[in-house]
N, C-alpha and C positions, 0 to 999 in steps of 0.2 A: 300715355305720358310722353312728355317732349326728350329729346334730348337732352335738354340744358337740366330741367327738373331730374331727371334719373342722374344726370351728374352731381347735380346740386346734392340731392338726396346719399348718394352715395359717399359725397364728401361730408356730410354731416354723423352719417354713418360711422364710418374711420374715426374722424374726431371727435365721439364718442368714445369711440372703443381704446385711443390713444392716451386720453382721461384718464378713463378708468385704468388702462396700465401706468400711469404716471401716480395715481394716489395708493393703488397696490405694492407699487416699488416704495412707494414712500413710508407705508405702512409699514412692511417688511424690514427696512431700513431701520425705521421706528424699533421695532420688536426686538431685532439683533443688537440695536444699541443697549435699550432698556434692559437686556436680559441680563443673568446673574453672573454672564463673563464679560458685560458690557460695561457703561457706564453707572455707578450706585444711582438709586433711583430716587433715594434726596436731593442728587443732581438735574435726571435726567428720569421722573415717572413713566412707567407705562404706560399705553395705550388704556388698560383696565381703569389703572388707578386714576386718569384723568377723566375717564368715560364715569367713572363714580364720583368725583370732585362734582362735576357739572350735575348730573342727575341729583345730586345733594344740595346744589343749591338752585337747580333749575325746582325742586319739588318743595323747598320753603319758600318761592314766591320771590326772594329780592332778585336774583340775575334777573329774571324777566322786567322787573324795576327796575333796574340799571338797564340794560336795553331798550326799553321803551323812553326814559330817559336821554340815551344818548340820541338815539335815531330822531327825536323830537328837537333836539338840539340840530343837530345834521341839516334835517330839512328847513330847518329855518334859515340858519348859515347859510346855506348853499340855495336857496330861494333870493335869498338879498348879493349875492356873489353872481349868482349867474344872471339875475335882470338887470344891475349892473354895469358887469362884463361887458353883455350883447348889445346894451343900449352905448356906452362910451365905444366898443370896438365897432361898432358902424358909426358913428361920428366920425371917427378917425379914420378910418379904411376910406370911408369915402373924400376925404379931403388929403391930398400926398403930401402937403405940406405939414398939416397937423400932425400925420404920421412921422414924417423927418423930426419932426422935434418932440415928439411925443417917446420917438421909440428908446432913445438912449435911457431914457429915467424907466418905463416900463422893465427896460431890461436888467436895471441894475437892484430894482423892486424884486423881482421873480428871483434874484440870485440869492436874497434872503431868506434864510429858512422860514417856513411858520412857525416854529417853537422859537426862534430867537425873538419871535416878537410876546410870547407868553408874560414875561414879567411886566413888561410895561403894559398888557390890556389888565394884568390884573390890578395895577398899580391906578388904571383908570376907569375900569368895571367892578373892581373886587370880583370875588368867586360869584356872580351870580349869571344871566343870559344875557347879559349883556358883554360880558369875557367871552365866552363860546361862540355867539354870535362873531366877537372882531374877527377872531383868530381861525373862524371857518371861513370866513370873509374873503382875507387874508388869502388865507388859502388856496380859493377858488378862482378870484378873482381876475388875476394878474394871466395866469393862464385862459380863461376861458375869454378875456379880453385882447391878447394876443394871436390867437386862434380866431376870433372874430373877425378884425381888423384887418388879418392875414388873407382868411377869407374873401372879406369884400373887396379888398383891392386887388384880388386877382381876378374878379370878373370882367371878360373882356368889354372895353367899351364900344364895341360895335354891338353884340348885343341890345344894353339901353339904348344906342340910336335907332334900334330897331323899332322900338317900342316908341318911342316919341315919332317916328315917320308914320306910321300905322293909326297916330293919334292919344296916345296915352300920354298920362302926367307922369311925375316924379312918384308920386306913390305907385303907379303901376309899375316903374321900375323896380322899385325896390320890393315889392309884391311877386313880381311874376319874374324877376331875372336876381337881384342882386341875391335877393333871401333865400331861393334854393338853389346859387353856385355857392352861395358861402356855407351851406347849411354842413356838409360836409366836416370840415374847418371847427366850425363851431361844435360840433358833435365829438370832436376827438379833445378840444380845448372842456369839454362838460367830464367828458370821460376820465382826462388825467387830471381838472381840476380835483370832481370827487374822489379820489383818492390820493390827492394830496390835501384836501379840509376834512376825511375820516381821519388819517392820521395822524394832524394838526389835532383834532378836537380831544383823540384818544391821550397824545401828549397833555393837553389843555385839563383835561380832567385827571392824569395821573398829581399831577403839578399842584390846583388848585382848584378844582371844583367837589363840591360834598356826595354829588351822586354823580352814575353812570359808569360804563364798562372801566373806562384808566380807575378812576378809582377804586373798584373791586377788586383790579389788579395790584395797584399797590397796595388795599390793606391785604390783599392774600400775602405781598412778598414784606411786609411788617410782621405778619404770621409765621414766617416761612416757609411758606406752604405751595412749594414749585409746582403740584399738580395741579392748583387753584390756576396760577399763574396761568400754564399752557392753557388748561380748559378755559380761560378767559380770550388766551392769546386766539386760539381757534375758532373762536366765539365769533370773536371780530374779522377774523379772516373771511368767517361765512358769509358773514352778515353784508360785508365789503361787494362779492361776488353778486349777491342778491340785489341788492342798493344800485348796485350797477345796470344789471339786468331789468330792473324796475323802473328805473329813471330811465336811463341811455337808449338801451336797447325798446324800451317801448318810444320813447321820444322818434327812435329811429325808425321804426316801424310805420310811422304816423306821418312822416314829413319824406325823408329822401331814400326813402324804399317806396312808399307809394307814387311818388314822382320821379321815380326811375332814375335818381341820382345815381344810386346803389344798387344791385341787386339784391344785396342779403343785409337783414342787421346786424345778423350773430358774424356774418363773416366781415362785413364793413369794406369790400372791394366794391373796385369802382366796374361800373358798366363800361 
């Protein structure tokens, strides 16, 4: 084994193990609040009483509904948010002028929350997918187009003259030079999109849509039933994690870890 791998290995190691003390602290944390000289647990349930919330509604079948739900929603969102994005933020990236006058209005777009735009998609979708769709959109978009854009225009342009002296077109440019300096960029813009259109969408469904996780959470706190709540709340934490890991980190495995943008996915440093 190499040097660099036994280091590698070794720091994936540690940052395992620092995981795991940070969710143990957290637990703990948990447990001392929870307890009977803590906070009342109408307030603030325990770890039990939420780990039995969920196992009672993970075992009649609806959370699993509402999750598949959401995430169906998710991928669609963010399928139309990031082809989008990556298609307008190389337009722009590649032309500086369109950037100069494109950046001012992007940036004042992205200063909007996603949920400030919730009443008007439902106003123009009602509660069906076509509201989740905007508002993941929304979401996604602005960032993964910014990071795009950012991207391309920082690829040096000696580079692409390289490429055109050697005899290639314009699409080999953007093939073999612009797409894996930008890919980077764009991977961190996928990254903090998706978890600003999960959030978006969880807001989107507490608000106004008839299934999926926000709405499980709000009819739990209509109920009020705070152990539902968290057990929902954790639900989506997970799922967030996963989602991530699924999309991002396999996207990154496949493009700028194997072309040696990166060295790692999980670690996302640069070579």
């Amino acid at each position: 084994m190499s040097a660099s791998n036994s280091s590698m290995g070794r720091f994936r190691l540690v940052s395992w193990h620092m995981t795991a003390l940070s969710l143990l602290a957290m637990l703990l944390a948990w447990l001392i609040i929870a307890s009977p000289i803590g906070v009342p647990s109408y307030v603030i349930p325990g770890p039990f009483a939420v780990g039995e919330a969920w196992w009672d509604a993970a075992s009649s079948g609806r959370l699993f509904i509402d999750i598949l739900i959401s995430v169906q929603r998710l991928l669609l969102g963010a399928a139309v948010g990031i082809s989008t994005g990556i298609l307008f933020g190389f337009i722009v990236g590649l032309s500086p002028t369109a950037r100069v006058a494109v950046e001012p209005v992007i940036n004042a777009m992205s200063g909007i929350a996603g949920i400030a735009w919730i009443p008007l998609a439902l106003a123009w979708f009602g509660t069906g997918l076509g509201m989740s769709t905007f508002v993941i959109w929304n979401g996604m978009f602005f960032v993964v187009f910014a990071n795009t854009a950012l991207g391309v225009s920082r690829v040096q342009p000696s580079l692409a003259e390289s490429v055109l002296t050697l005899g290639g077109g314009r699409w080999d440019i953007i093939r073999s030079v612009i797409l894996p300096g930008a890919a980077p960029d764009i991977l961190t813009g996928l990254r903090v999109g998706l978890s600003f259109a999960w959030r978006s969408l969880i807001a989107a469904e507490l608000l106004g849509a008839p299934q999926g996780l926000g709405q499980w959470i709000n009819q739990s706190a209509t109920l009020q039933r705070s152990d539902r709540i968290l057990a929902g709340c954790i639900t989506i934490a997970v799922l967030g994690v996963i989602l991530e890991y699924l999309l991002v980190s396999w996207i990154a495995a496949r493009t700028v870890v194997r072309w040696g943008t990166i060295t790692d996915a999980s670690r996302g440093g640069a070579q």
